[in-house]
Z-matrix of the N, CA and C atoms (Angstrom, degrees):
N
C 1 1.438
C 2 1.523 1 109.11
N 3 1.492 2 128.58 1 138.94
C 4 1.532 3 132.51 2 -165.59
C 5 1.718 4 71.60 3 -107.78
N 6 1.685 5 87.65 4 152.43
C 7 2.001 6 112.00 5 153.01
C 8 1.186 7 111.87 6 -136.37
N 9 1.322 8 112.16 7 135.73
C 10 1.475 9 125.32 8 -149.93
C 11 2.171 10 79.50 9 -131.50
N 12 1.804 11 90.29 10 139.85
C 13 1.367 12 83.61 11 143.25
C 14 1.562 13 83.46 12 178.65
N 15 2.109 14 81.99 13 152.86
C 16 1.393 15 81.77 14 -160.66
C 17 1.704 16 126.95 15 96.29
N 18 1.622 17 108.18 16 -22.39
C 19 1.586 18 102.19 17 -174.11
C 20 1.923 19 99.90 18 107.47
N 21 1.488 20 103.58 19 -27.87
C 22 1.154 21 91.44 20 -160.59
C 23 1.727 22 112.68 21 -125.19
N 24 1.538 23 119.33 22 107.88
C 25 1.422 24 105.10 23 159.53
C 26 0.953 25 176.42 24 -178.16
N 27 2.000 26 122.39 25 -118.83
C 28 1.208 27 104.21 26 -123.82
C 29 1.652 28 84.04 27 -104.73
N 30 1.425 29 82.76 28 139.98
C 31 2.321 30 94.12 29 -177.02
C 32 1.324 31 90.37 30 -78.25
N 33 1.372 32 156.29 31 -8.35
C 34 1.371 33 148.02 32 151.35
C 35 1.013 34 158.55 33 -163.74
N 36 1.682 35 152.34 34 178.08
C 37 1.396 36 122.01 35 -151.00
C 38 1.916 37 116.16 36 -55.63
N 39 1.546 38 105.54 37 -31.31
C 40 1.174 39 115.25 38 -165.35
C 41 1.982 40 94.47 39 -71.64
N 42 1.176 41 96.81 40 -63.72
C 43 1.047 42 85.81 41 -179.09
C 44 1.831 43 128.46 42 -50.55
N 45 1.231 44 121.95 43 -36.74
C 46 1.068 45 115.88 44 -179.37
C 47 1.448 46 120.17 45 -72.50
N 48 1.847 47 115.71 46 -18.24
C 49 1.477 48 132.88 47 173.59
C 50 2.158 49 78.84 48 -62.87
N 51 1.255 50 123.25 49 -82.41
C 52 1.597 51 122.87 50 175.19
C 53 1.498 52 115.55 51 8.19
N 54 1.585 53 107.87 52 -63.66
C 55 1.055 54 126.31 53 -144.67
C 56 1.718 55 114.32 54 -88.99
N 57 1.498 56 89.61 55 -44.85
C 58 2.095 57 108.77 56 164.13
C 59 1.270 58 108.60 57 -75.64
N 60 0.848 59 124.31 58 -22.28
C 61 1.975 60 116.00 59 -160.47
C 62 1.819 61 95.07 60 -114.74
N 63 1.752 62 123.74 61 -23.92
C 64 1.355 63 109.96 62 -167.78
C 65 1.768 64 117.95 63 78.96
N 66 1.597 65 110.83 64 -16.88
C 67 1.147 66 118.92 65 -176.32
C 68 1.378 67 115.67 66 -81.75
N 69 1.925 68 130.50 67 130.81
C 70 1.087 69 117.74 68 -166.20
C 71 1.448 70 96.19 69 -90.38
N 72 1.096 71 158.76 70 74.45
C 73 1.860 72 150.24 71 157.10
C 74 1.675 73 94.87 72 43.20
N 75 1.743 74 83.22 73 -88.35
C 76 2.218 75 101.58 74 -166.37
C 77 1.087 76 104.56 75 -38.79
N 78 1.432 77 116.80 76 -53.55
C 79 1.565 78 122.17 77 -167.64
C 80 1.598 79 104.84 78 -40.15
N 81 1.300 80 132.20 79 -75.90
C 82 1.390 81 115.72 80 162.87
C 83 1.394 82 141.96 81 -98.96
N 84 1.456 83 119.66 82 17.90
C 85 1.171 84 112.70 83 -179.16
C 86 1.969 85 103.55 84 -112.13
N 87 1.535 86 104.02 85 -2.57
C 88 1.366 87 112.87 86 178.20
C 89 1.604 88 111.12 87 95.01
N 90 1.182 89 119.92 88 169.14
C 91 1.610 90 119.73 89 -149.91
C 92 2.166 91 85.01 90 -110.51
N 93 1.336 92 105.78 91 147.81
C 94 1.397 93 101.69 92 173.67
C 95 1.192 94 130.71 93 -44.00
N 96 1.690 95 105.41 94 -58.05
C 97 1.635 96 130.64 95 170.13
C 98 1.481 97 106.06 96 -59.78
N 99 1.149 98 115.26 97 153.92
C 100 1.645 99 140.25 98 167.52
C 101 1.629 100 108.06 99 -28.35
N 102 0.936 101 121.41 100 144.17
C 103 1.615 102 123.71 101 159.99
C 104 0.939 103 128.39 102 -138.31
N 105 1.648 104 131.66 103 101.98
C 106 1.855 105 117.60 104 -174.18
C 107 1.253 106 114.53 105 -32.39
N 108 1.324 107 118.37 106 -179.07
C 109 1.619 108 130.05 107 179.08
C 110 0.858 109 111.19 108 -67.67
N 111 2.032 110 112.83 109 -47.73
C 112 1.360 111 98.85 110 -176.92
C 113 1.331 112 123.31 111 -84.15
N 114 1.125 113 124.59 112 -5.19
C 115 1.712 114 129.18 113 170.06
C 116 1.747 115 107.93 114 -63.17
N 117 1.449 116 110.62 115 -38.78
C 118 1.498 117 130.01 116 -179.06
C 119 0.912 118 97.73 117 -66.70
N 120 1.891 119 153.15 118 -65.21
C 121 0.997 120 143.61 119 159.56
C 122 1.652 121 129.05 120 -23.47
N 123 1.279 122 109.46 121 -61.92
C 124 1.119 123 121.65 122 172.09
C 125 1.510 124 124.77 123 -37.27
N 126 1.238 125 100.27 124 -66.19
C 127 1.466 126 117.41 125 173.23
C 128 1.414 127 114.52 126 -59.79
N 129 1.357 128 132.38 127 -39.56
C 130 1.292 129 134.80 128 155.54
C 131 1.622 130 124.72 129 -30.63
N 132 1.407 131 97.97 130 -67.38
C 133 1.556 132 99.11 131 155.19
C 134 0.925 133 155.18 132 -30.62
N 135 1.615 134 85.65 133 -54.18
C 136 1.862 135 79.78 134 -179.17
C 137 2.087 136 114.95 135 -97.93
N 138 1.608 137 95.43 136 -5.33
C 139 1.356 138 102.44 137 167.51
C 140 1.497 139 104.36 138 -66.99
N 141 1.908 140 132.03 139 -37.22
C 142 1.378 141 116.69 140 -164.82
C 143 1.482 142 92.04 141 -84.95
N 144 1.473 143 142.06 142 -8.51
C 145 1.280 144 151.32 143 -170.03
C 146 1.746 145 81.95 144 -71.70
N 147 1.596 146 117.22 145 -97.16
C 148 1.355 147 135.40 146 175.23
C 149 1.710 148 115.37 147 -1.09
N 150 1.852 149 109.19 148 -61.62
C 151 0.864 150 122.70 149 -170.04
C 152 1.664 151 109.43 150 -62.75
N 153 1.378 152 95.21 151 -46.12
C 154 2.111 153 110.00 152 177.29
C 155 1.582 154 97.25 153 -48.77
N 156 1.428 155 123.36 154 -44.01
C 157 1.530 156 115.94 155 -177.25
C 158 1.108 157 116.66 156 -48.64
N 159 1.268 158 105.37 157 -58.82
C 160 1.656 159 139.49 158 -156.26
C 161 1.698 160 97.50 159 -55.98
N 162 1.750 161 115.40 160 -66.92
C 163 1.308 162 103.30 161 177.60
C 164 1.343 163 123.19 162 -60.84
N 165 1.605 164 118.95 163 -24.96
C 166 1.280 165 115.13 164 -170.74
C 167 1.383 166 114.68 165 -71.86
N 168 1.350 167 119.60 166 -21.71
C 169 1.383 168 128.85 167 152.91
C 170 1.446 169 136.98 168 -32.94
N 171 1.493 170 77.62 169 -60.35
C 172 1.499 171 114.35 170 167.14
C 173 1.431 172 128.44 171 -43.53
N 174 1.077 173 90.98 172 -52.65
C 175 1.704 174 117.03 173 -173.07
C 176 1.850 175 96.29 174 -69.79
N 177 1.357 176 120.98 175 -32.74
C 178 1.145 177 110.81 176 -166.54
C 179 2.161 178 115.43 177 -116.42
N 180 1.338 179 82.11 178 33.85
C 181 1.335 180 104.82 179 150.67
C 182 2.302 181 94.35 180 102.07
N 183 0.945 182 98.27 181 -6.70
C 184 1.855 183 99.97 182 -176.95
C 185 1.956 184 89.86 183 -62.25
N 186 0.957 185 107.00 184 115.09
C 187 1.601 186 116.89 185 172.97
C 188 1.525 187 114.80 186 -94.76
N 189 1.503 188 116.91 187 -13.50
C 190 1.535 189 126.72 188 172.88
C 191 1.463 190 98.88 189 -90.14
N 192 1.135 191 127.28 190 -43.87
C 193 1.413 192 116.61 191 173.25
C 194 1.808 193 128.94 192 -77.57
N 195 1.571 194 100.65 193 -4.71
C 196 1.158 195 98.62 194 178.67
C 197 1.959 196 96.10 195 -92.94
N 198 0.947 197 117.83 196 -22.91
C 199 1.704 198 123.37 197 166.29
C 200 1.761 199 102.20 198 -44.44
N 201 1.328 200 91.18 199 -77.30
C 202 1.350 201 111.36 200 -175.56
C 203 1.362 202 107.11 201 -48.03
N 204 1.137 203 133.94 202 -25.85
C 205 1.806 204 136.00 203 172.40
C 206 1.610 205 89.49 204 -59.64
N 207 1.418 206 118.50 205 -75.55
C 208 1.472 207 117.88 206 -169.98
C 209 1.107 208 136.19 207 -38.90
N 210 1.467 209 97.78 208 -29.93
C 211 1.649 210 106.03 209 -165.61
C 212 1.919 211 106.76 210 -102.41
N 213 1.269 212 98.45 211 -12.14
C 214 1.902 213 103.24 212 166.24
C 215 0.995 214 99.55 213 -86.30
N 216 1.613 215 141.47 214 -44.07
C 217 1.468 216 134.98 215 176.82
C 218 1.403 217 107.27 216 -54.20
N 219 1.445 218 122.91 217 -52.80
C 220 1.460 219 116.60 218 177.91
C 221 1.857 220 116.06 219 -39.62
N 222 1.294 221 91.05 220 -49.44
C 223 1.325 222 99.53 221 -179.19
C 224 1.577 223 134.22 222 -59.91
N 225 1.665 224 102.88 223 -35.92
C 226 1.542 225 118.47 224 168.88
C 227 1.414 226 96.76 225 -40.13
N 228 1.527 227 139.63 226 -41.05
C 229 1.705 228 140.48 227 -125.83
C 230 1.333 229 86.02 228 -111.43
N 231 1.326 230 135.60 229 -9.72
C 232 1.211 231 106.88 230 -155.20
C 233 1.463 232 83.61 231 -113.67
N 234 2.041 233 104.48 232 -170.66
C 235 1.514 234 115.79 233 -168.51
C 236 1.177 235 94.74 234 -165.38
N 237 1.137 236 115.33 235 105.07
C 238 1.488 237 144.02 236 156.45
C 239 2.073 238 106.70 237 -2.69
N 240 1.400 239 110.15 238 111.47
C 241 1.418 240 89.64 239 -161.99
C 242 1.917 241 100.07 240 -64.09
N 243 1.566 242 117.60 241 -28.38
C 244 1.602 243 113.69 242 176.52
C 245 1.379 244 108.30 243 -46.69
N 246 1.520 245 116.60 244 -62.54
C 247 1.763 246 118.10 245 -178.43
C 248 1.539 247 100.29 246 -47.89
N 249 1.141 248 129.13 247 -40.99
C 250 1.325 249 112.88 248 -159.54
C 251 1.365 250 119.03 249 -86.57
N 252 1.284 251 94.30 250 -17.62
C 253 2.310 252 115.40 251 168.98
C 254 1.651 253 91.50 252 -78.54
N 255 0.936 254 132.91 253 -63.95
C 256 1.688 255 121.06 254 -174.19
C 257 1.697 256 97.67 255 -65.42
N 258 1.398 257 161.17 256 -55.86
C 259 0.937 258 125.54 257 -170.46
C 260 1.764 259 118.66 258 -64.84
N 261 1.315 260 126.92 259 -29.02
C 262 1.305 261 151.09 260 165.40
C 263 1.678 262 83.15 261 -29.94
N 264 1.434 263 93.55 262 -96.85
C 265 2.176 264 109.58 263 -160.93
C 266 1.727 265 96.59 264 -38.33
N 267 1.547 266 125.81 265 -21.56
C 268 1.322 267 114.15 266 -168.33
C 269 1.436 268 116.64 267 -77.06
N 270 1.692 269 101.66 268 -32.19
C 271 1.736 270 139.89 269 172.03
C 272 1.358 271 98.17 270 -44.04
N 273 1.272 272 109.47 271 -86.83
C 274 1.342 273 111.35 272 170.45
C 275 1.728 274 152.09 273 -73.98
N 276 1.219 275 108.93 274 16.72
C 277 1.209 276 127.47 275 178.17
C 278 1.280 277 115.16 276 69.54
N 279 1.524 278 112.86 277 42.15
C 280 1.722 279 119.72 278 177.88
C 281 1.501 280 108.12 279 -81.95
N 282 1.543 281 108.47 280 148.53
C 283 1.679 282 107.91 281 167.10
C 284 2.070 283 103.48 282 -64.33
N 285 1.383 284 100.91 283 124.44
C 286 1.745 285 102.92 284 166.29
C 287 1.533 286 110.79 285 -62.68
């Protein structure tokens, strides 16, 4: 079965959450693979940049963007369960 939304699609759940919500995942919940500091920085930014939109939207009556505030904040909190198995094996001195 294909899911389309938008015209366009989505090869999967993440992506199609992408595609309905406008929300990029990485953008705030962080990218699977490794990221220097300063890439980690970066991306930080402009997700708390994104997020400042999102409520200010919010605040002025957009009720899809005040969703969308919640559900990128959810995401800031979370940690990739892979990142969190490679910092784990690093904890304890496992071969990666």
């Amino acid at each position: 079965m294909r899911t389309f939304v938008a015209g366009q699609e989505a090869a999967d759940e993440t992506e199609f959450v992408e595609l309905a919500l406008g929300i990029d995942v990485d953008l705030f919940r962080g990218p699977l693979e490794q990221e220097t500091d300063e890439e980690r920085r970066a991306r930080r930014d402009v997700a708390r940049e994104v997020l400042r939109d999102l409520r200010e939207s919010a605040e002025v009556g957009n009720e899809v963007a005040g969703w969308d505030a919640l559900y990128a904040d959810a995401l800031t909190r979370t940690v990739p369960f892979v990142r969190a198995a490679r910092g784990q094996r690093a904890a304890t001195g496992a071969a990666a």
